[in-house]
C-alpha positions in Angstrom: -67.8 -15.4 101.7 -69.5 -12.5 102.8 -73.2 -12.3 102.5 -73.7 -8.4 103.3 -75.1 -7.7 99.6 -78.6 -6.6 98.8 -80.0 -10.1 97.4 -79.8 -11.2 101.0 -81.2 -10.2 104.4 -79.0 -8.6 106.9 -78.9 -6.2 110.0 -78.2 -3.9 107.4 -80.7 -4.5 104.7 -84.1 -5.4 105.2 -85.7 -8.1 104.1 -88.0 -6.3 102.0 -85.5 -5.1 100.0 -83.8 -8.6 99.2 -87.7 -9.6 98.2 -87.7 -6.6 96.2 -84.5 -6.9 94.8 -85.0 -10.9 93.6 -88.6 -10.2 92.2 -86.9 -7.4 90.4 -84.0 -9.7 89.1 -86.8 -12.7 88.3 -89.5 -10.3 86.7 -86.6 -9.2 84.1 -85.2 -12.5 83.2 -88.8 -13.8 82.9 -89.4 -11.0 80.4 -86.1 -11.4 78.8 -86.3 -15.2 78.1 -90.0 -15.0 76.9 -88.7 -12.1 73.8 -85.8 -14.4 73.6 -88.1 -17.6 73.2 -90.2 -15.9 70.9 -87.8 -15.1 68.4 -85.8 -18.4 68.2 -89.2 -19.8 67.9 -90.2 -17.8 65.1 -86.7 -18.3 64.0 -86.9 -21.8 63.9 -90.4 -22.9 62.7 -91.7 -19.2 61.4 -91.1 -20.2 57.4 -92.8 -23.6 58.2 -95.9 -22.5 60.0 -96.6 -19.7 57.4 -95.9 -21.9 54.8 -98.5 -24.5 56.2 -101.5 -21.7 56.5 -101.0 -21.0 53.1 -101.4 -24.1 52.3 -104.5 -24.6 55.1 -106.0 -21.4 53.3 -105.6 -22.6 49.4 -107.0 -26.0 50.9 -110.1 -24.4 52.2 -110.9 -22.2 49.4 -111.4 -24.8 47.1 
């Protein structure tokens, strides 16, 4: 298996740009799966947690 791509040093491809190239690859899936977290989580429990401030708020303005 040949290992001349960009995600890995080389004598043609500096190490920078393989540090470039996985921060680039890590900073996106970071972003991605934070979006994608936030939605299922809202998703899942939105309903609930809105649900139980109303219910918080009703509570406290008695």
């Amino acid at each position: 298996m040949s290992r001349d791509t960009l995600l890995f040093p080389s004598a043609t491809n500096a190490l920078w740009k393989a540090i470039l190239a996985w921060g680039l690859i890590t900073l996106t899936l970071t972003v991605l799966v934070f979006f994608v977290n936030k939605w299922l989580l809202d998703k899942l429990y939105g309903n609930h947690i809105r649900k139980l401030r109303l219910i918080l708020s009703e509570m406290s303005g008695e």
